[in-house]
C-alpha positions in Angstrom: 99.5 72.2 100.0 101.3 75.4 98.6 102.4 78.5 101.3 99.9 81.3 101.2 101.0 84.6 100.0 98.5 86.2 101.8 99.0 84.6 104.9 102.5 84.7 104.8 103.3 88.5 103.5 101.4 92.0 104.0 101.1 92.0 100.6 101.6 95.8 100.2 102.0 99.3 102.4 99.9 98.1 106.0 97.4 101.6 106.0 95.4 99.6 108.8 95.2 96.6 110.7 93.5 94.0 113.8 93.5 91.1 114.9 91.1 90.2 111.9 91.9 92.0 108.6 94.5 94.6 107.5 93.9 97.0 104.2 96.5 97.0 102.2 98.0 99.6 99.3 98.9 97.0 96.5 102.0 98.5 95.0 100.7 98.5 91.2 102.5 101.0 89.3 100.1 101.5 87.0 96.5 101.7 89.6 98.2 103.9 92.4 94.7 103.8 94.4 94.4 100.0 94.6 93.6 99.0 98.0 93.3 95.4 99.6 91.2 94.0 102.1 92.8 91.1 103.6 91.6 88.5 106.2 94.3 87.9 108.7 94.0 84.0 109.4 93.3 81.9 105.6 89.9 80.9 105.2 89.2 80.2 101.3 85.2 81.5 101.1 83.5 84.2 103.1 80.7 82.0 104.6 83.5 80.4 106.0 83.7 83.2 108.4 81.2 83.7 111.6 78.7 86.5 110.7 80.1 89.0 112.8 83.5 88.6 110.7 81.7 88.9 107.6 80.4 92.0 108.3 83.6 93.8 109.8 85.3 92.8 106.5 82.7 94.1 104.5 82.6 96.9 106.6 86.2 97.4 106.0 85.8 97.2 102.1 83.4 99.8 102.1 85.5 102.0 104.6 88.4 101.6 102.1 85.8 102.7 98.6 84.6 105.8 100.7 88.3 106.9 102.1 89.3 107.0 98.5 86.4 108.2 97.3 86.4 111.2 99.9 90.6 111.7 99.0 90.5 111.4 95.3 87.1 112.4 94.0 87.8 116.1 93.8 90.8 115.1 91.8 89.3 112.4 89.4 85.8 113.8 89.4 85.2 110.9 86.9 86.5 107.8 88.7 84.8 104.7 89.4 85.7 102.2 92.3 85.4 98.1 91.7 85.3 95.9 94.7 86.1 92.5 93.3 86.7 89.1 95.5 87.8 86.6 92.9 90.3 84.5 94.9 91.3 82.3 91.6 94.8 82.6 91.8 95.1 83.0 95.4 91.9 81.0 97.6 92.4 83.6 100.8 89.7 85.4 101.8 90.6 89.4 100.3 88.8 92.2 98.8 90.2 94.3 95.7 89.3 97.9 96.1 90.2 99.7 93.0 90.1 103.2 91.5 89.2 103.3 88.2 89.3 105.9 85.4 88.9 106.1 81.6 92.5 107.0 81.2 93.8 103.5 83.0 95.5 100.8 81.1 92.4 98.6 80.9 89.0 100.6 81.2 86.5 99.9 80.9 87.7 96.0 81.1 88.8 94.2 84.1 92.6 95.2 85.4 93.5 91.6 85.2 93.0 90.7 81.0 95.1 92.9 78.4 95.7 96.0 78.3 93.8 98.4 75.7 96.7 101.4 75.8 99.8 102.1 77.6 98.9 104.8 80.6 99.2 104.7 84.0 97.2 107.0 86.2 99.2 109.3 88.3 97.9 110.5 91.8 98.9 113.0 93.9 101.6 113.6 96.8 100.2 112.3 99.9 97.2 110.5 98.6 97.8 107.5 100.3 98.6 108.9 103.7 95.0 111.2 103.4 93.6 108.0 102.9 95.5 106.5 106.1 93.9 109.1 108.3 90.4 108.8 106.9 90.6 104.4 107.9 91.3 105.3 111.2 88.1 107.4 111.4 86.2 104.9 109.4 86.7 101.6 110.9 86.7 102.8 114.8 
């Protein structure tokens, strides 16, 4: 059996964690605003999590849409947030939160095929840490 990335690195900047998930900022150059919901100990489906720990990471994903939702909306009136859990490549329970905007690399198709133009979105100073604040308020 191959190590788990996900269980055995943060697997970006740690904007909030307990003892079961942490959210992640995935350090994309190109999608700034991608967050990750990650479950803390490796299960490879969510049913094989209790109920309770199915709804506190879904909880979580939707904490993380509506922080950067609240943050960046004024800025990118026009954005559109994804929530994919694919878990191909790596078979760990973790939830992609990603913003999305005409002007990215790959819109309107998935992040993960070829790009359709060379951009990158650029965000603003302090973005992440607004978005920071607004978990802690979220997921108390």
């Amino acid at each position: 059996m191959s190590v788990c990335e996900l269980c055995t690195q943060i697997g970006g900047e740690l904007l909030w964690e307990e003892p079961l998930l942490r959210i992640v900022r995935v350090e994309d150059p190109l999608y700034p605003g991608f967050l990750r919901v990650i479950c803390r100990t490796h299960h490879k489906e969510m049913t094989d999590l209790g109920l309770k720990d199915r709804e506190r990471i879904m909880q979580a994903v939707f904490a993380a849409e509506q922080a950067l939702r609240e943050t960046l909306s004024p800025h990118l009136p026009d954005m559109k947030i994804n929530l994919a859990s694919l878990g191909n490549m790596t078979p760990h329970v973790h939830w992609h939160v990603i913003v999305r905007v005409a002007e990215d690399p790959h819109f309107p198709t998935p992040i993960w095929g070829p790009p359709l133009r060379q951009t990158a979105v650029v965000l603003f100073e302090g973005w992440c840490d607004q978005v920071k604040e607004k978990l802690k308020t979220l997921m108390h």
